[in-house]
C-alpha positions as CSV (number, residue, x, y, z in Angstrom):
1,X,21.8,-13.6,-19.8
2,X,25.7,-14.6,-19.8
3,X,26.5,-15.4,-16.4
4,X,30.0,-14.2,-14.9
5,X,32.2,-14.8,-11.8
6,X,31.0,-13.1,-9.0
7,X,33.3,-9.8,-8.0
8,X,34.4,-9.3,-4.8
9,X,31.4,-6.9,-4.2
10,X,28.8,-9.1,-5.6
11,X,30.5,-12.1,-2.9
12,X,30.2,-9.6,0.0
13,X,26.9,-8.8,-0.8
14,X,25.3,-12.5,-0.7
15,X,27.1,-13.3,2.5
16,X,25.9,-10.6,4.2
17,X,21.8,-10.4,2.7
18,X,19.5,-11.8,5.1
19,X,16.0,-12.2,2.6
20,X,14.2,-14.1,5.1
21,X,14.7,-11.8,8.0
22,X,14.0,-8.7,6.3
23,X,10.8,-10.5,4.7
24,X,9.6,-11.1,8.0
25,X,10.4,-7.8,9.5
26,X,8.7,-6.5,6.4
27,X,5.9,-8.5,6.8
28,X,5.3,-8.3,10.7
29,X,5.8,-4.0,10.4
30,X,3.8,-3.3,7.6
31,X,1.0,-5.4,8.8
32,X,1.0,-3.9,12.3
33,X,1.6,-0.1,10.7
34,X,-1.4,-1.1,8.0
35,X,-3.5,-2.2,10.5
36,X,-3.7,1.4,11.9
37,X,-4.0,2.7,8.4
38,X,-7.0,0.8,7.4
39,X,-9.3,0.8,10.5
40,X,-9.6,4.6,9.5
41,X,-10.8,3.7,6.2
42,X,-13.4,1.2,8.1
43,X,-14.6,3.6,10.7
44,X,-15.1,6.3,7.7
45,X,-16.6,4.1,6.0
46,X,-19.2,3.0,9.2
47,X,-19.2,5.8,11.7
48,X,-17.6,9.4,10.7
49,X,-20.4,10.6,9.1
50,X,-22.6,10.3,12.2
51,X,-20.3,11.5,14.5
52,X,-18.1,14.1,12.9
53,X,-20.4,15.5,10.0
54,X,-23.4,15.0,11.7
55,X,-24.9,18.6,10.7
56,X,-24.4,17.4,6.7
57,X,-27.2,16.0,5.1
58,X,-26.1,11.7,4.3
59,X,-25.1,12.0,1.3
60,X,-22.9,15.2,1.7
61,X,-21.7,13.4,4.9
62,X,-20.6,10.2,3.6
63,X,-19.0,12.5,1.2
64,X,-17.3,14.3,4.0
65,X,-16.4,11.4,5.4
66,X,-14.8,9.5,2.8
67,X,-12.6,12.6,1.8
68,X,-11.3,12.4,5.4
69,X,-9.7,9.0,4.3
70,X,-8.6,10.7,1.1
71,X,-6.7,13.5,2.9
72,X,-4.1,11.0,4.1
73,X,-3.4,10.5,0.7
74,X,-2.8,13.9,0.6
75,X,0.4,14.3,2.5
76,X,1.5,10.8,1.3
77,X,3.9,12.7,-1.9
78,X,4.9,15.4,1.2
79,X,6.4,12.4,3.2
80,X,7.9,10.5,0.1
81,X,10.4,13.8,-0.6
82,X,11.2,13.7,3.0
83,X,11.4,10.4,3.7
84,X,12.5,9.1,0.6
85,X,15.6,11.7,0.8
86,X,15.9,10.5,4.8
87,X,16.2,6.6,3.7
88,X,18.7,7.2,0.9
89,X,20.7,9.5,2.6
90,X,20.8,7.6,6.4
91,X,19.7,4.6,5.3
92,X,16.3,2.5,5.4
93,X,16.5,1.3,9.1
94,X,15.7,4.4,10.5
95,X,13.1,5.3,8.1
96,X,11.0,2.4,8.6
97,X,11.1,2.7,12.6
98,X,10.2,6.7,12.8
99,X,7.0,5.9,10.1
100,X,5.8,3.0,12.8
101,X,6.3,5.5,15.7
102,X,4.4,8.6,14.1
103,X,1.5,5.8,12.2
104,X,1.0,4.8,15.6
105,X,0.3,7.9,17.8
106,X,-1.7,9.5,15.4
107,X,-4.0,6.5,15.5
108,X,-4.2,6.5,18.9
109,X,-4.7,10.2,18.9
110,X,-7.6,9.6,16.7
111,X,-9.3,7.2,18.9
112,X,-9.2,10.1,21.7
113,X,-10.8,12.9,19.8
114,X,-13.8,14.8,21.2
115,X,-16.8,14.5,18.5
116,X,-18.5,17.4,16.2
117,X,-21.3,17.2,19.2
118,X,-18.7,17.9,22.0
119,X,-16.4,20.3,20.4
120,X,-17.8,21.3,16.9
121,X,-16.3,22.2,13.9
122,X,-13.0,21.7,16.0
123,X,-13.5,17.7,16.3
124,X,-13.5,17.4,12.5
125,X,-10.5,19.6,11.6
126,X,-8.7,17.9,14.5
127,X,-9.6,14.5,12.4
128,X,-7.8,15.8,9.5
129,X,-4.7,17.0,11.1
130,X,-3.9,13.7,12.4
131,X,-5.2,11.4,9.2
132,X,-2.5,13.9,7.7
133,X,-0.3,12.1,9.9
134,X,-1.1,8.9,8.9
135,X,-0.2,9.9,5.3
136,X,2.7,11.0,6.3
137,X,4.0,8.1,8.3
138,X,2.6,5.8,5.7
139,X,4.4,7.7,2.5
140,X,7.5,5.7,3.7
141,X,6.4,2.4,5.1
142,X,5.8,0.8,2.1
143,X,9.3,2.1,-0.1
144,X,11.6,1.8,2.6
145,X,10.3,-2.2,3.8
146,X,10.2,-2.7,-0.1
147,X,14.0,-1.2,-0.5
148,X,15.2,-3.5,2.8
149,X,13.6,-6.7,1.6
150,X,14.9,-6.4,-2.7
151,X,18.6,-5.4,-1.6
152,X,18.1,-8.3,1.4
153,X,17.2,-10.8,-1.4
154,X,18.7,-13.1,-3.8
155,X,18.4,-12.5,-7.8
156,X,16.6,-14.6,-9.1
157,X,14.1,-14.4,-5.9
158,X,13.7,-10.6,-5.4
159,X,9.6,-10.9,-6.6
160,X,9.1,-13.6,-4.0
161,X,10.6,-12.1,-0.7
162,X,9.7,-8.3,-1.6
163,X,6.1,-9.0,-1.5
164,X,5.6,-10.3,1.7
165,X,5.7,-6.0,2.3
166,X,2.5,-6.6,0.3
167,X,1.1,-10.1,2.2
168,X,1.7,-7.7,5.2
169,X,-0.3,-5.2,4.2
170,X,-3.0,-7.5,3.7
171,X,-2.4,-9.0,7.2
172,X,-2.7,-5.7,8.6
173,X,-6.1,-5.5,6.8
174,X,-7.2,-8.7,7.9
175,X,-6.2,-7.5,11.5
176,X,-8.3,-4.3,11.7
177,X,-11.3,-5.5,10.2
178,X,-11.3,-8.3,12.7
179,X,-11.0,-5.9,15.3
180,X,-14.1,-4.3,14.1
181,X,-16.1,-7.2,13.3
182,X,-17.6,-7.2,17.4
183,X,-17.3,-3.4,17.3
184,X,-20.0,-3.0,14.3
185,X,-21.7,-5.4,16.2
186,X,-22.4,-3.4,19.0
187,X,-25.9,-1.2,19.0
188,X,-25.3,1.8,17.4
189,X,-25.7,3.9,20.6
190,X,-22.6,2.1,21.7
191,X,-20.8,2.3,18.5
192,X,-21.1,6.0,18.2
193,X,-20.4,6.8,21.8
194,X,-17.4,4.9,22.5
195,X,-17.4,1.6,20.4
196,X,-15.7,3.4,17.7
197,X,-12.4,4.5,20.0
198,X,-11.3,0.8,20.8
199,X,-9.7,-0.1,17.6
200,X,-7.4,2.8,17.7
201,X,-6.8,2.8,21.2
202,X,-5.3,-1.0,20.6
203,X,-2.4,0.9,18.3
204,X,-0.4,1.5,21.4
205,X,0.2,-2.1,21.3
206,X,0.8,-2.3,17.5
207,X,3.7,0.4,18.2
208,X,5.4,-1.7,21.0
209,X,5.2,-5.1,19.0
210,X,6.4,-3.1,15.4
211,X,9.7,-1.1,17.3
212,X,10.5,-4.5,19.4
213,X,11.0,-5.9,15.7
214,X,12.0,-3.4,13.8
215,X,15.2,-2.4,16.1
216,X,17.1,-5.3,15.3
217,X,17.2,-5.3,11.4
218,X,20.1,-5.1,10.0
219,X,20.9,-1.7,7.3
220,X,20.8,-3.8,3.4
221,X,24.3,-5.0,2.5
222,X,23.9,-2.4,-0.9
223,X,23.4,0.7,0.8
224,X,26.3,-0.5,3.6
225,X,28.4,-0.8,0.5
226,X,27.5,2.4,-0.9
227,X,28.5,4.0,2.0
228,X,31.8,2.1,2.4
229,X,32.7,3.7,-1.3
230,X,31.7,6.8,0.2
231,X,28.6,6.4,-2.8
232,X,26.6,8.3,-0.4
233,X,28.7,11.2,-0.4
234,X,28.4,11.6,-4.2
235,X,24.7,11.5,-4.0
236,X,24.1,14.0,-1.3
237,X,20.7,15.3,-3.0
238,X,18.9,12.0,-4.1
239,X,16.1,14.2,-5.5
240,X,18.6,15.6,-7.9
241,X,19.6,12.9,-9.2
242,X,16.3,11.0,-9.4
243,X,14.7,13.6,-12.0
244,X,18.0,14.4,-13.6
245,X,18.3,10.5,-14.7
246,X,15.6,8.6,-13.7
247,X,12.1,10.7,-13.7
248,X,10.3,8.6,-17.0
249,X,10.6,5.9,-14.1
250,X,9.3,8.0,-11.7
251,X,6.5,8.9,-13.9
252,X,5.9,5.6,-15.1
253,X,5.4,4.6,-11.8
254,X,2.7,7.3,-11.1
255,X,0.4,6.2,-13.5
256,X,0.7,2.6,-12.5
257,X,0.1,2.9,-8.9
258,X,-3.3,4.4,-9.6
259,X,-4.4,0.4,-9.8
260,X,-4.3,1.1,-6.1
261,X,-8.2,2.3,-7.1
262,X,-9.4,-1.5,-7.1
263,X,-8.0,-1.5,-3.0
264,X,-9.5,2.1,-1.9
265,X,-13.0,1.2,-3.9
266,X,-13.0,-2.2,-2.2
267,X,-12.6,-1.4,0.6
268,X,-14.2,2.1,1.3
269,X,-16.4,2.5,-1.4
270,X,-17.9,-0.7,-1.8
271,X,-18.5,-1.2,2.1
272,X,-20.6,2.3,2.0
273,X,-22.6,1.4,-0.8
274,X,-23.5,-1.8,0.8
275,X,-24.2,-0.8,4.1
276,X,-25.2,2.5,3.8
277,X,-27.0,2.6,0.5
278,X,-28.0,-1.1,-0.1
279,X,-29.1,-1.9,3.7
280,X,-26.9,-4.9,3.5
281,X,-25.4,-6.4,6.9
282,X,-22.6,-4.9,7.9
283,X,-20.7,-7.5,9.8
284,X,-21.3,-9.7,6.6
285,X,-19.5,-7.1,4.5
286,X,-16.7,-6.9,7.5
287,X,-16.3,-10.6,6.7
288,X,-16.0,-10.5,2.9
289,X,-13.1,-8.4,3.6
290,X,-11.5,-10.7,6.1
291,X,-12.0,-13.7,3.7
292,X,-10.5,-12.0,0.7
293,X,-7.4,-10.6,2.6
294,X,-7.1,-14.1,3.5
295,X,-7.2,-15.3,0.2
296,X,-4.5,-12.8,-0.6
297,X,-2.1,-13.7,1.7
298,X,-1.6,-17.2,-0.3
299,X,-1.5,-15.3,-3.6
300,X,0.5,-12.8,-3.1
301,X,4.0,-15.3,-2.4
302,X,2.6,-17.3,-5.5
303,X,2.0,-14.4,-8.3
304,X,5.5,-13.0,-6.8
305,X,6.9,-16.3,-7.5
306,X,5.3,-16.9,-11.2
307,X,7.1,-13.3,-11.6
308,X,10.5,-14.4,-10.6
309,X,10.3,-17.4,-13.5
310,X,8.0,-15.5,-16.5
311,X,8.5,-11.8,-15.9
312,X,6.8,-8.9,-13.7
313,X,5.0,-7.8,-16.6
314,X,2.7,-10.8,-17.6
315,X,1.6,-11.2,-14.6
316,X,1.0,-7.7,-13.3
317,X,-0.9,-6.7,-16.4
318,X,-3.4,-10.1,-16.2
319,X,-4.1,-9.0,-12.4
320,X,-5.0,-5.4,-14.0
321,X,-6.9,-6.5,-16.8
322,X,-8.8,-8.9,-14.1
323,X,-9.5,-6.8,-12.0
324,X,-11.3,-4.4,-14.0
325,X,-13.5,-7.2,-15.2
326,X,-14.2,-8.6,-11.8
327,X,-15.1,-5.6,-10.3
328,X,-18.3,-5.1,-12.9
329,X,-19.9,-8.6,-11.6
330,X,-18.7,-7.6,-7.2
331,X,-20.8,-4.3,-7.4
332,X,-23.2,-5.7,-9.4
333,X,-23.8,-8.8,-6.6
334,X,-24.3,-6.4,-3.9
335,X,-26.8,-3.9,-5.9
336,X,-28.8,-6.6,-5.9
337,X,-28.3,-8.3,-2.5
338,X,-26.7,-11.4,-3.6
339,X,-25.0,-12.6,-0.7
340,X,-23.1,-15.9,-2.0
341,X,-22.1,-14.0,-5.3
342,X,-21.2,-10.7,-2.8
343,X,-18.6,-13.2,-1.1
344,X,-17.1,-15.4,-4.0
345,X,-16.8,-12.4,-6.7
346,X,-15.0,-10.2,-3.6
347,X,-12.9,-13.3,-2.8
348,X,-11.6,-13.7,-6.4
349,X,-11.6,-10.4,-7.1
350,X,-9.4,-8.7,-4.5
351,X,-8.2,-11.7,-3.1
352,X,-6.8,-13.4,-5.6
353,X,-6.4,-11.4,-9.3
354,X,-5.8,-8.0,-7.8
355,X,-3.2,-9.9,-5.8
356,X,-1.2,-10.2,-9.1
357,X,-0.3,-6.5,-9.1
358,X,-0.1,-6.5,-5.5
359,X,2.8,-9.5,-5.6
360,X,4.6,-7.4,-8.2
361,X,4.5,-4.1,-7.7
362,X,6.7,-4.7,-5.0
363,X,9.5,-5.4,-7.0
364,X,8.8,-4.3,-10.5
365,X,9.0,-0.6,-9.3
366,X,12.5,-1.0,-7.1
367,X,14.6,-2.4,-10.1
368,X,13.5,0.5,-11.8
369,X,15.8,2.2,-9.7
370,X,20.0,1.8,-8.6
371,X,20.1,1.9,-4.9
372,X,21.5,5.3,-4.1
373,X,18.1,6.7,-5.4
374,X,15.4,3.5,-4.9
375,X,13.7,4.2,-1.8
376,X,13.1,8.1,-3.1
377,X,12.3,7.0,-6.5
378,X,9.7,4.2,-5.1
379,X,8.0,6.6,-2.6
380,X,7.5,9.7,-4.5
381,X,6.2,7.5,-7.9
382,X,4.2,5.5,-5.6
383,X,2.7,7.7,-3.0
384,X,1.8,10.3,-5.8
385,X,-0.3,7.5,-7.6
386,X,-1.8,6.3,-4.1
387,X,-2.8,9.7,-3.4
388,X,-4.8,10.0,-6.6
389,X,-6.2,5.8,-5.7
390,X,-7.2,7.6,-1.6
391,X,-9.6,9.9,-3.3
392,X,-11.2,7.6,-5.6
393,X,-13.9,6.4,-3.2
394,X,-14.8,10.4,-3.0
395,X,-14.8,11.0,-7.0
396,X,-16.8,7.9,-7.5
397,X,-19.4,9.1,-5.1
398,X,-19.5,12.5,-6.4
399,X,-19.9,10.9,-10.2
400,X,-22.0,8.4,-10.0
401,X,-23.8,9.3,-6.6
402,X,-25.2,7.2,-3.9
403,X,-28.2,5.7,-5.5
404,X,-28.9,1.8,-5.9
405,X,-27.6,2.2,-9.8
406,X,-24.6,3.9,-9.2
407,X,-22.5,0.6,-9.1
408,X,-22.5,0.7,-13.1
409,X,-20.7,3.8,-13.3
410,X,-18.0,3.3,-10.6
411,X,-17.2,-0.1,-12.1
412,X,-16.5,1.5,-15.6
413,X,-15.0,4.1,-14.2
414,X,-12.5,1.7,-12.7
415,X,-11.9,-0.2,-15.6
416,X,-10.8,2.8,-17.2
417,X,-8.2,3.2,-14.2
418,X,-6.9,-0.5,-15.0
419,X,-6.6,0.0,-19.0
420,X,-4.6,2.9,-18.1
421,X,-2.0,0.8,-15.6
422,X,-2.2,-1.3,-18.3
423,X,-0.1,0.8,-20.6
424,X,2.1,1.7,-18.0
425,X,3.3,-1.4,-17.1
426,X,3.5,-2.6,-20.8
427,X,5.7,0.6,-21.7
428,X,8.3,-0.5,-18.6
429,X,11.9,-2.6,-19.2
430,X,11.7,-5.9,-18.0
431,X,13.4,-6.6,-14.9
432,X,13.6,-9.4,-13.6
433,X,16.6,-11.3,-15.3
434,X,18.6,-7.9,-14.2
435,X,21.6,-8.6,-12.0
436,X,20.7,-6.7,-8.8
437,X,24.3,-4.4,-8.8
438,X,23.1,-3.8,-12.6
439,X,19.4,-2.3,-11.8
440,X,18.3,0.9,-12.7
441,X,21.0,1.5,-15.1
442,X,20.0,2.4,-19.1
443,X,20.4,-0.7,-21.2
444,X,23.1,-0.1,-23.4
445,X,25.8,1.1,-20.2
446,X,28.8,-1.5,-19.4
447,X,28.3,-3.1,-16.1
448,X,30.5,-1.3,-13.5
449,X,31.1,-4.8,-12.0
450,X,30.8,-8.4,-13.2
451,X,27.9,-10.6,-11.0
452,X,27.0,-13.9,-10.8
453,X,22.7,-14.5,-11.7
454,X,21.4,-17.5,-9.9
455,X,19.5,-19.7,-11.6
């Protein structure tokens, strides 16, 4: 790509982006909002059934059950339109700190519901509600810390700081099933009577820690420069002109977030099955999840950098096809009870190869976009394809049942999932050698402004 003298907007930009500061502040709130969002999915997985769907018979209340975690995925495209028009319009700041706030009192809130045997069919509605809370708050975590750290970065590095949104996630994983390892622990009179609560009782902290950081980022030098050129005025509906110009994006994007499939059935799925239909140890399945969401935390920075030097699509499409493959041989190891092969196919699996697509995604789906329309066009395309990944867990269950064989069926019924991304991706422009003032633009338009590429 021909390299040119950097404009006077392009100069302004790079003095004022601060990549490493909005990676952190990315990192730190998404893991501490993610925490909250996944010790749902473990207490769904472990406890709901028994205490909220207790009149069901187990396999119609593990169903139960696991739709609850699904309905948060429900109001996820809701909260992308809202939120995505809130963060282009105002700006990303004040997105990401009212999606921390709301995340984190309807997790507490959850942690101080009455059960089905104290209230009825009251206790489980009231569980809904409030895990369509969640879904809300979470439809613009992800696009608006993804938005702040790509317009916070340099060019040629916008893979590598953009997925530490991503590395957070996984931290945030790491974090609640930590919390939950001496919680499953417990005897199961103690789990079910008040065992369960702690974990969400702890967000109140997660919500002091995330707003103490969150306060003091800075608004992205792009979208301060938009609205210095009164851009923002021009684009008063965002929705309007996202579908007007950019909606095959927003499609594209739909399809490929469904890859978010391998995550729910990991860690939903797979921890049901195990437990619940398999008899394995719980607190060893616990641990298989902390060890692989360790494992992703190194590969996430390191697929995001093989990106920024080869290209988003190699690398996301190998962690697809990888993934669909691995996942055969991880629910496989625990139909039979093989506890070594349980905890190294798990480990590679989601911990490293799905963390290909994870490191990516990030990025790869922004610079679809021009920044008066990225964080709407990143939450709507995204949180539509996550909702249809949150009920996964349920559809596999209701396909291929509970019983001991039904691993065979859920595994090719994710690998379908993956072939599919596959296409996606592989239909998409490559990115990542596109100046950041440039992105989101159709190929053949002149640049509005010339800008310098590092190399």
């Amino acid at each position: 790509m021909t390299k040119h003298p950097p404009g006077p907007t392009a100069t302004r930009i790079a003095e004022q982006g601060k990549p490493r500061r909005a990676a952190l502040a990315a990192w730190v709130g998404s893991a501490l909002e993610y925490y909250d969002f996944f010790i749902y999915g473990t207490a769904a997985a472990l406890v709901f059934r028994k205490i909220f769907f207790p009149a069901a018979d187990p396999t119609t209340g593990t169903l139960l059950a696991l739709a609850t975690f699904g309905v948060g995925y429900v109001a996820r495209p809701v909260g992308a339109f809202l939120l995505g028009h809130v963060g282009d319009r105002m700006g990303r700041k004040k997105v990401l700190i009212f999606t921390l706030m709301l995340m984190g009192l309807s997790t507490f809130l959850v942690g101080c519901l009455p059960t089905y045997q104290d209230i009825g069919i009251l206790a489980p509605v009231a569980l809904v509600v409030l895990r369509l809370l969640q879904g809300l708050s979470a439809a613009g975590e992800q696009a608006g810390a993804n938005s702040m750290s790509l317009e916070h970065s340099p060019e040629d590095k916008r893979a590598y700081y953009t997925s530490f949104t991503l590395s957070g996630t996984q931290g945030g994983q790491i974090i609640a099933t930590a919390v939950f390892l001496p919680i499953a622990a417990l005897p199961e009179q103690q789990l079910l009577a008040w065992g369960w609560r702690i974990p969400f009782w702890i967000s109140a902290v997660v919500v002091l820690v995330g707003f103490l950081i969150r306060r003091t980022l800075d608004e992205t030098p792009v979208f301060q420069e938009e609205v210095s050129n009164n851009e923002a005025t021009r684009t008063r509906l965002p929705m309007a002109v996202l579908f007007r110009d950019h909606w095959t994006a927003v499609l594209r994007i739909i399809v490929a977030a469904v890859i978010a499939s391998v995550s729910t059935i990991f860690t939903v799925f797979a921890l049901n099955y195990a437990v619940n239909t398999v008899g394995l140890d719980r607190t060893f399945m616990l641990w298989v999840g902390v060890l692989a969401n360790t494992a992703a935390l190194a590969a996430i920075p390191l697929c995001a950098k093989l990106a920024d030097r080869i290209g988003r699509k190699p690398v996301f499409i190998t962690g697809s096809l990888g993934s669909a493959a691995l996942m055969f041989a991880y629910l496989w190891s625990i139909s039979v009870g093989n506890y070594p092969l349980i905890l190294v196919s798990g480990i590679l699996m989601f911990g490293v190869v799905y963390s290909a697509t994870n490191g990516i995604w990030p990025s790869f789906y922004g610079e679809m976009f021009p920044t008066g329309v990225r964080l709407s066009g990143m939450a709507i395309g995204t949180q539509i394809g996550f909702a249809i990944a949150g009920f996964m867990p349920s559809i596999a269950v209701w396909a291929a049942g509970t019983g001991q064989d039904s691993w065979l069926g859920v595994s090719l019924f994710v690998a379908v999932l993956c072939l599919v991304n596959v296409i996606a991706v592989a239909s998409g422009r490559e990115t990542y050698k596109v100046p950041t003032a440039e992105l989101g633009k159709k190929q053949d338009e002149t640049p509005s402004e010339p800008v310098s590429v590092p190399v």
